[in-house]
C-alpha positions in Angstrom: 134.1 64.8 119.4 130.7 63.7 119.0 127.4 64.4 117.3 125.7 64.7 120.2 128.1 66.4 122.5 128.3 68.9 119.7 124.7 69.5 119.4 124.7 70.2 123.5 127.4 72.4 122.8 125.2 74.3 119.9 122.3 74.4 121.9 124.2 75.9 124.5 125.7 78.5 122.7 122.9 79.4 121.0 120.8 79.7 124.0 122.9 82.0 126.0 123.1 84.5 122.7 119.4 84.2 122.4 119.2 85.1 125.8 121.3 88.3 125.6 119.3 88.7 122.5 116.2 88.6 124.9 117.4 90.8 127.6 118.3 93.6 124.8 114.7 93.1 122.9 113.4 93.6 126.5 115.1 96.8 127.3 114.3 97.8 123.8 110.7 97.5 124.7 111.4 99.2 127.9 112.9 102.2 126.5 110.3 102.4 123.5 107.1 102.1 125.9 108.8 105.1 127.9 109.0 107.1 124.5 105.9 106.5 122.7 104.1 104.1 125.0 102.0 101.3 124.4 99.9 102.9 121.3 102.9 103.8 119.3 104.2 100.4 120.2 101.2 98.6 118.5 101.2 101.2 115.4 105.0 100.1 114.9 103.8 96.2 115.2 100.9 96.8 112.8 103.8 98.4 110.3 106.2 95.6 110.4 103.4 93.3 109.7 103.5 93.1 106.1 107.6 93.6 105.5 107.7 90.4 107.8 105.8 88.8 105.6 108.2 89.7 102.6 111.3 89.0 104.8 109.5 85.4 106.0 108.8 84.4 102.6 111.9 85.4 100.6 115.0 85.1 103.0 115.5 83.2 106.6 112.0 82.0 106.9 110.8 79.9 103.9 114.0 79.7 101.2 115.9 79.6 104.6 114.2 76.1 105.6 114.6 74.9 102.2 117.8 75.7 101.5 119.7 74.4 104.3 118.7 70.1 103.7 120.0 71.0 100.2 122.6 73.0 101.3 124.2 70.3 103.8 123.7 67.9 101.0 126.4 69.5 98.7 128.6 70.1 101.7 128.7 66.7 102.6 128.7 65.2 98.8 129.8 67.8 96.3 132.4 70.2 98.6 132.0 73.3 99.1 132.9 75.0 95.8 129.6 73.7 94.4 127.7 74.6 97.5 128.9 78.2 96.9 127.9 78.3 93.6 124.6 77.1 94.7 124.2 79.3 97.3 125.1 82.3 94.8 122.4 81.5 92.3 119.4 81.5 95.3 120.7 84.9 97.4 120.8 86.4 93.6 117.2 85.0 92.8 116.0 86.1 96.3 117.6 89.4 96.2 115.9 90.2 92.6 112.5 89.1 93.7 112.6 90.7 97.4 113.4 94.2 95.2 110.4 93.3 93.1 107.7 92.9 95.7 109.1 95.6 97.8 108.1 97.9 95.1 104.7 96.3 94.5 104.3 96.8 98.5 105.0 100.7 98.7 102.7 101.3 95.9 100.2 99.1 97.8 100.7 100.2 101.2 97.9 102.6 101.6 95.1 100.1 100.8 96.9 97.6 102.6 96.6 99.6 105.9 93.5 100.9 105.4 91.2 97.2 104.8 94.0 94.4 105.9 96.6 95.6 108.9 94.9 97.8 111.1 91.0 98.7 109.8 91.1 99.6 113.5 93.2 102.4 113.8 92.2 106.0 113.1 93.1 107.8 110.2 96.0 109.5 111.5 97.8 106.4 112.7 96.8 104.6 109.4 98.9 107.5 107.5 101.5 106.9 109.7 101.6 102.8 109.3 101.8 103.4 106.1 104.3 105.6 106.0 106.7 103.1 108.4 105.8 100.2 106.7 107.0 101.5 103.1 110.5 102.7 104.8 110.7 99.5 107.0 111.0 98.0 103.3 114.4 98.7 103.0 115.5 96.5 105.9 113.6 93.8 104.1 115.9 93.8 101.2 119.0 93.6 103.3 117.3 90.6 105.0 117.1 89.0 101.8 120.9 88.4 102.0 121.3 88.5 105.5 119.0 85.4 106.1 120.6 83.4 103.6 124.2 83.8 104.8 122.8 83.2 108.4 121.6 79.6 106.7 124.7 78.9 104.6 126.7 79.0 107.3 124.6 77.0 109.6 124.6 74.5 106.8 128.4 74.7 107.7 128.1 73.7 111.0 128.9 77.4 112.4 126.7 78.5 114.1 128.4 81.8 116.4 128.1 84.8 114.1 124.9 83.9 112.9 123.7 83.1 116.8 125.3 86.7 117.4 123.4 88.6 114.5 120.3 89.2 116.4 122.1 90.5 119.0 123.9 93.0 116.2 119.9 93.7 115.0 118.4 95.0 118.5 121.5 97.0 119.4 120.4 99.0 116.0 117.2 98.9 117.3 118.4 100.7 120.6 120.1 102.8 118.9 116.8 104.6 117.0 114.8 104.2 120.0 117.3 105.9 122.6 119.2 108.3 119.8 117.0 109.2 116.3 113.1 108.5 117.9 113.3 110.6 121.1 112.6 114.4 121.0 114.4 115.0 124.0 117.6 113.0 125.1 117.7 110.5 127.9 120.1 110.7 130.5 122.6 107.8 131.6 123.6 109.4 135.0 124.9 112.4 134.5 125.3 111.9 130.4 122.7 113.4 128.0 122.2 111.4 124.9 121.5 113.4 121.7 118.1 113.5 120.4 117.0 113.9 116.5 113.2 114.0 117.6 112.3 111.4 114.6 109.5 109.2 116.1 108.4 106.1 115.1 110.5 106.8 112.0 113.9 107.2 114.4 112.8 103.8 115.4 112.7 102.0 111.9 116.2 103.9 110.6 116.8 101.6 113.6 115.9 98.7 112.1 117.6 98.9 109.0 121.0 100.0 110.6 120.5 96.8 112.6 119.3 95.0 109.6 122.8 96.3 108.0 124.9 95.2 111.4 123.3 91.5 111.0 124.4 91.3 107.6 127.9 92.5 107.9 128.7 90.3 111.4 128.7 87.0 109.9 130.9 88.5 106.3 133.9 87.0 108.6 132.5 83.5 108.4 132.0 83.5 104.8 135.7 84.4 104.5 136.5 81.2 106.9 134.5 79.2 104.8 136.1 80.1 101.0 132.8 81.7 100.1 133.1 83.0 96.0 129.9 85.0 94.7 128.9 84.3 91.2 126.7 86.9 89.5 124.4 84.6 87.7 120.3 83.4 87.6 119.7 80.4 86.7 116.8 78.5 87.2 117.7 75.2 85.5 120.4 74.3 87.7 119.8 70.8 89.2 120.7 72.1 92.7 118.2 75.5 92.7 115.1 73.3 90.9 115.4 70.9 93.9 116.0 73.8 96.5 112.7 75.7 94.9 110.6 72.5 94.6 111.1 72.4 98.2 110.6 75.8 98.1 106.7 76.1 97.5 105.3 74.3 100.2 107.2 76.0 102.6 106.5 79.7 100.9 103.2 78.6 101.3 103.7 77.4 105.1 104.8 80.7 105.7 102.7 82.8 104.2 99.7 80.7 106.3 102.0 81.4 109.5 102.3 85.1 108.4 98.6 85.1 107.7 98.4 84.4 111.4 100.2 87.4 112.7 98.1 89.5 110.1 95.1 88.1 111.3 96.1 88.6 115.1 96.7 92.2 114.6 93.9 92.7 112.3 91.6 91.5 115.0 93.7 93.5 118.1 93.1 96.7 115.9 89.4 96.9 117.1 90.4 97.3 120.6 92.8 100.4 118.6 96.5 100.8 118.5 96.6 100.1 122.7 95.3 96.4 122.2 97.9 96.0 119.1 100.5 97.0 121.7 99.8 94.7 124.9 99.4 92.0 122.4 102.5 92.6 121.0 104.4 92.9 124.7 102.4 90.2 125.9 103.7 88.0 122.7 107.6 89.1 123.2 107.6 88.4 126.7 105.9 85.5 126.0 108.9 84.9 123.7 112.0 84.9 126.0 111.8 81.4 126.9 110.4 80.0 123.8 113.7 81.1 121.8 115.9 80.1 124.3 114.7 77.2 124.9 112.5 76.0 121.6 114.5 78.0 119.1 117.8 77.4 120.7 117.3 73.8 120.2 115.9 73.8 117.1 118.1 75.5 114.8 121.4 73.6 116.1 119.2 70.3 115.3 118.1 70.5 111.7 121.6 70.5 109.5 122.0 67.5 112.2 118.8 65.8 111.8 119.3 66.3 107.8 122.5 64.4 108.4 121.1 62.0 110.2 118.1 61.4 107.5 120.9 61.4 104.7 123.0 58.3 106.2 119.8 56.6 106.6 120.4 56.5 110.8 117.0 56.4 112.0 117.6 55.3 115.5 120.1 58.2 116.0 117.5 60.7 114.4 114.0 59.6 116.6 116.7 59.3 119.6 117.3 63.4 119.1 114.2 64.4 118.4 112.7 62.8 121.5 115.8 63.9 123.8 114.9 67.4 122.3 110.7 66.9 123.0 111.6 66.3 126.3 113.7 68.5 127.3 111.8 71.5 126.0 108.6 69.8 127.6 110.4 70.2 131.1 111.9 73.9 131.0 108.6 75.3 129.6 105.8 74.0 132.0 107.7 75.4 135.2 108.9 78.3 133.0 105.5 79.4 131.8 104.0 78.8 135.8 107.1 81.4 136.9 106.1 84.2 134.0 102.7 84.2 134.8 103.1 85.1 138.7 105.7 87.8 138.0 104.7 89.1 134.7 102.5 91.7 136.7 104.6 93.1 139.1 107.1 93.0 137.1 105.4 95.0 134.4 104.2 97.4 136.5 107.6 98.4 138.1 109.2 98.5 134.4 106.5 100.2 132.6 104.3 101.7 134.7 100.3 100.8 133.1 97.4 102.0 134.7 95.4 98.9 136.3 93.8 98.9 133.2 96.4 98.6 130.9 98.5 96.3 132.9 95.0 93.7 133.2 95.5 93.5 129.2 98.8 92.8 129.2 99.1 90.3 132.0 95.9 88.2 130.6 97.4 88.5 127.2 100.9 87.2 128.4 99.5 84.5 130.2 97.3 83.4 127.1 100.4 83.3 125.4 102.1 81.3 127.7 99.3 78.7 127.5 100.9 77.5 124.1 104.5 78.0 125.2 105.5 74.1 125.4 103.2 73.7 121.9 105.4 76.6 120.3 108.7 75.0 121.2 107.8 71.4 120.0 106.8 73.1 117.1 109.7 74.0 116.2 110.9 71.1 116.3 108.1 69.0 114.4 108.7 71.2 111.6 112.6 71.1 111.1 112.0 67.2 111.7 110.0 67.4 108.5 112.5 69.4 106.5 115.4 67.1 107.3 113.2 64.6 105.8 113.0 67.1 102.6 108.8 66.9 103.6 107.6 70.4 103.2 104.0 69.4 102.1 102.8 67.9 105.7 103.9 70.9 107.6 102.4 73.5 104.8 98.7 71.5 105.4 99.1 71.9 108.8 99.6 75.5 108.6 97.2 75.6 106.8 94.2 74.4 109.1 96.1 76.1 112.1 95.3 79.5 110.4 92.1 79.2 109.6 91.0 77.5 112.8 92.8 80.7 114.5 91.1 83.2 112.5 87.3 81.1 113.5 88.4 80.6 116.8 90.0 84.2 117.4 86.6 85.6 116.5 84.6 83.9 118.9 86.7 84.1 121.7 87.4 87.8 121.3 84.0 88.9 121.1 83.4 86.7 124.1 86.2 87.2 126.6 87.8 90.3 124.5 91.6 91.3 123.8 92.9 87.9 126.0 90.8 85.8 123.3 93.2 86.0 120.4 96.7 84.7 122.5 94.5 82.1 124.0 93.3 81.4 120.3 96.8 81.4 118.9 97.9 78.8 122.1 95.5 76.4 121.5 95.7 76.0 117.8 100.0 76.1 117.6 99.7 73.2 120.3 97.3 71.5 118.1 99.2 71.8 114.9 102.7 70.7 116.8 100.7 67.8 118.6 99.5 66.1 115.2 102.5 67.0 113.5 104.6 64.7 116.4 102.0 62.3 116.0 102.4 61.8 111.8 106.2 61.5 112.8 105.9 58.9 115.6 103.9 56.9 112.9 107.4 57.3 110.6 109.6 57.0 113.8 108.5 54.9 116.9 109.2 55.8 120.2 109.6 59.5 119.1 107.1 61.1 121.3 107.7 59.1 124.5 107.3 61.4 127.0 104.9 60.4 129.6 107.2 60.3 132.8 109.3 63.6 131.5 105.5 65.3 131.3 104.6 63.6 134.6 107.3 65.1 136.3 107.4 68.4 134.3 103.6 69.3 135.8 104.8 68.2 139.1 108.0 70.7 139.1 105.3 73.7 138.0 103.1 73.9 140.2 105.7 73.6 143.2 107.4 76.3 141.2 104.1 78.0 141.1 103.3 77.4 144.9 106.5 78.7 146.1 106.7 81.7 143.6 103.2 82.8 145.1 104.1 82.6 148.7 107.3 84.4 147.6 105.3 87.1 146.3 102.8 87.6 149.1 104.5 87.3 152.4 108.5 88.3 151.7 108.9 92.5 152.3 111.0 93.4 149.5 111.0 96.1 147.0 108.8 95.3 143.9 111.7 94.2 141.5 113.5 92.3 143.8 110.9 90.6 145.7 109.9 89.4 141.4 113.5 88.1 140.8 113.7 86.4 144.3 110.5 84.4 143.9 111.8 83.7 140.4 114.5 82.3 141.7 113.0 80.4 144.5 110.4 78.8 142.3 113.0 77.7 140.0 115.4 76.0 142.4 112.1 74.3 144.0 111.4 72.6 140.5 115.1 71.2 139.6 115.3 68.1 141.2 112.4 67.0 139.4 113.3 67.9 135.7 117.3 67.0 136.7 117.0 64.0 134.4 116.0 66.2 131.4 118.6 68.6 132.3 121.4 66.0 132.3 119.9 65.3 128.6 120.3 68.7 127.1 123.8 68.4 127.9 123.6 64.6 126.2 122.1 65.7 123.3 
C-alpha cells in the first residue's frame, strides 16, 4: 500500500476519534456548566493554566515535536532496539524534571494566582485556583510519560491507541464531573448516580484518572512494538544531545504559545471568573472542527513528512503539504460560516444563558472562528518545519505572535470588550501560519498554491451560510432540531464546490 493512501487512511482514522473525542469534551462541558455553571467553568480554566504549561513543555508538546523526527530516524536507520533505548533515556529525563518543577509550582502556586492567572478573580476563587491547580499537578506527571509513548508510537507508524487516548482522558473527565463533583446525583432515566459532593476538586480527581486511562491504553502498543525500558540518564548520548538541541527552540515555542493562553485568561479575568468561562466554551467549541480537521491531518503528516525530508523527496513532500493546505482551507471556511449561525441556538437549548451570557459566548465563538482556517494551517506549517529538523523559524514566530497578541488583546478588549481577545488571538495565529507558509514556499515552490481551492472554498460558505440562515428563520421546528437541520442543509449546499478537495483527502 501506499504512502499516500496510508496517510488518507490516518487522517481518517484520526478524525473520526477526534470527533468522538469532541462529542464527549462537549457533553463534558454540558454536564459541568449544569453543575457549577459558567464561573466555576472559568475558575477550573484559570487552574489548568499553568499545569498546561508544565505538561506542554516537558511531555507531548515540546520534547513531543522534537522527539518524533529523531525518533523516526532510528526506526528507519538504527531498528528499533536503539530507538527504545533512546526513547528510555528522554521519558526518564522528562519524568525527573516534570517531578522537579511540579514541586517548584505548588510552592509557587499562591503568588502565581494572585499577580499572573487570574488578578481578576476574588479572593475566594483565587484560594480555590490555587488549591486545583497544585492537585491538577499530579496529572501533569503522568502526562510526562503518557505524551511520550503517545509520540513513540506515532514515530511507529501506529497511530490507533494513541488517537483513542483522548477519548480514555474525557471519559475520566465525565466521570468527576457526573460522579465525584456533584453534591446531588444526576438521574439517567430512572437511575440515580451516586454523588461525593467534591466540586471543582471532584472534577480534577477527574482528570488525573483520565490522565491515568490515557497512559495505560496505548501499554498494548508498546508490547506490539518490543518496547524494553532502561533505567538510565544520560545526557551524552548522541541520540538525546540531537533530540534536546532540537529541544530548545521548541521549549521555547511552547512556552511563547503557553504564554498566550496565560495571557488570554489573564486579560478575561477582569471581566471575573464568567468572562474566563465563555472564553473558554467559546474556544472548545471553536475547537471541534479545528482538531478534526487541522489536528487530524497534522499529526498523521509529520513522521511522513520527516520521511519524506530524510530520503531527500522534495516533490513528494511540497505535493502533501499543499494537498493538506488545501484541504483544510476548504472544510474550515464553510465549517466556521455553519458554527456561527447555530452556535446561538444551539447554546441556548444546551446550556440555558441568560441573553446576556449567551451574547458573550456567541461573539467570543465567532471571534474564534475567525482564525479557524489560520489555526489548522498552522498546524501544519509547524510540523513542516520539524520534519525539516527547523525548530528556530517556528520558535521566532511564536515569538512575535505572543507579543503582538498581548498589544493587540489590550486594545481591542478595552475597545470592544470580552470578544476582543478571540478576535486578537485569530488574527495574529493567521498571521504567524501565513508567513510561516510563505518562508516554506520560498524552500518548496508551488507549496502554497491555493488560489482556485480558496476561490471556491468562499463560494461554498456563504451558500452554506445563506441556506443555514433561511433554515433557521422560516422552518418550524423545535430549537435543537431546527440547528442540526440547517446544519445539515448548509453543508450539503457547499459540497459540490469543495468535491475536488474532498476527493484529495482521500488521495492524500
Amino acid at each position: 500500500m501506499s504512502k499516500l493512501s496510508r496517510l488518507t487512511q490516518t487522517s481518517l482514522l484520526l478524525a473520526s476519534f477526534f470527533a468522538a473525542d469532541k462529542v464527549l469534551a462537549f457533553g463534558k462541558s454540558m454536564l459541568f456548566n449544569k453543575i457549577v455553571g459558567l464561573e466555576g467553568m472559568g475558575i477550573f480554566g484559570a487552574a489548568n493554566n499553568i499545569p498546561d504549561y508544565l505538561s506542554a513543555l516537558l511531555s507531548g508538546g515540546a520534547l513531543g515535536m522534537a522527539f518524533i523526527p529523531v525518533l523516526t530516524e532510528y526506526l528507519d536507520r538504527q531498528g528499533r532496539r536503539e530507538a527504545w533505548d533512546l526513547f528510555s533515556r528522554i521519558i526518564n529525563l522528562a519524568f525527573v524534571i516534570t517531578g522537579a518543577f511540579s514541586v517548584i509550582i505548588i510552592l509557587l502556586a499562591g503568588p502565581l494566582t494572585r499577580y499572573i492567572i487570574a488578578p481578576g478573580f476574588t479572593p475566594e476563587n483565587q484560594a480555590l485556583t490555587t488549591s486545583l491547580m497544585r492537585l491538577d499537578l499530579v496529572a501533569i506527571v503522568i502526562f510526562s510519560i503518557s505524551g511520550l509513548v503517545m509520540a513513540s508510537l506515532q514515530a511507529n507508524q501506529h497511530f490507533l491507541l494513541p488517537a483513542l487516548a483522548p477519548v480514555l482522558y474525557n471519559l475520566g473527565q465525565i466521570f468527576g464531573v457526573t460522579i465525584l463533583s456533584p453534591n446531588v446525583g444526576l438521574h439517567l432515566g430512572s437511575i440515580q448516580l451516586p454523588a461525593f459532593g467534591l466540586g471543582l476538586h471532584g472534577m480534577v480527581y477527574g482528570v488525573i484518572l483520565g490522565a491515568a486511562l490515557h497512559l495505560l491504553i496505548q501499554v498494548p502498543g508498546l508490547i506490539r512494538y518490543q518496547f524494553h525500558w532502561t533505567p538510565i540518564l544520560e545526557l551524552k548520548s548522541a541520540g538525546v544531545q540531537r533530540v534536546l538541541i532540537l529541544l530548545g527552540p521548541r521549549v521555547l515555542t511552547m512556552a511563547c504559545i503557553q504564554a498566550y493562553f496565560v495571557a488570554r485568561d489573564n486579560l478575561a479575568s477582569r471581566f471575573d471568573a464568567v468572562g474566563v468561562g465563555a472564553l473558554n466554551l467559546g474556544w472548545t467549541i471553536q475547537q471541534v472542527p479545528e482538531t478534526i480537521i487541522g489536528t487530524a491531518i497534522a499529526v498523521a503528516l509529520l513522521p511522513s513528512l520527516a520521511e519524506f525530508i530524510n530520503r531527500g523527496q522534495v516533490a513528494e513532500f511540497t505535493q502533501t503539504v499543499n494537498r493538506a493546505l488545501r484541504v483544510m482551507l476548504a472544510l474550515c471556511l464553510p465549517a466556521a460560516a455553519l458554527l456561527a449561525l447555530t452556535v446561538r441556538p444551539l447554546a441556548q437549548s444546551f446550556f440555558g444563558y441568560d441573553a446576556a451570557r449567551l451574547d458573550m459566548l456567541t461573539a467570543c465563538t465567532w471571534a474564534f472562528l475567525i482564525g479557524l482556517v489560520g489555526d489548522t494551517w498552522l498546524e501544519v506549517a509547524v510540523r513542516s518545519f520539524y520534519a525539516n529538523q527547523n525548530t528556530r523559524v517556528p520558535l521566532v514566530a511564536a515569538f512575535f505572535q505572543a507579543v503582538a497578541f498581548v498589544i493587540l488583546a489590550l486594545i481591542l478588549s478595552s475597545t470592544i470588550g470580552l470578544a476582543g481577545i478571540p478576535l486578537s488571538a485569530a488574527l495574529t495565529f493567521t498571521t504567524q501560519a501565513i508567513v510561516l507558509l510563505t518562508i516554506l514556499n520560498r524552500r518548496f515552490p508551488g507549496l502554497l498554491q491555493v488560489g482556485n481551492t480558496a476561490v471556491r472554498a468562499v463560494i461554498a460558505a456563504i451558500l452554506a451560510g445563506a441556506i443555514t440562515w433561511v433554515s433557521l428563520t422560516f422552518l418550524p421546528l423545535p430549537v435543537v432540531l431546527l440547528a442540526f437541520v440547517s446544519l445539515l442543509a448548509g453543508g450539503l449546499v457547499c459540497l459540490p464546490f469543495i468535491w475536488r478537495e474532498i476527493q484529495l483527502l482521500f488521495n492524500l
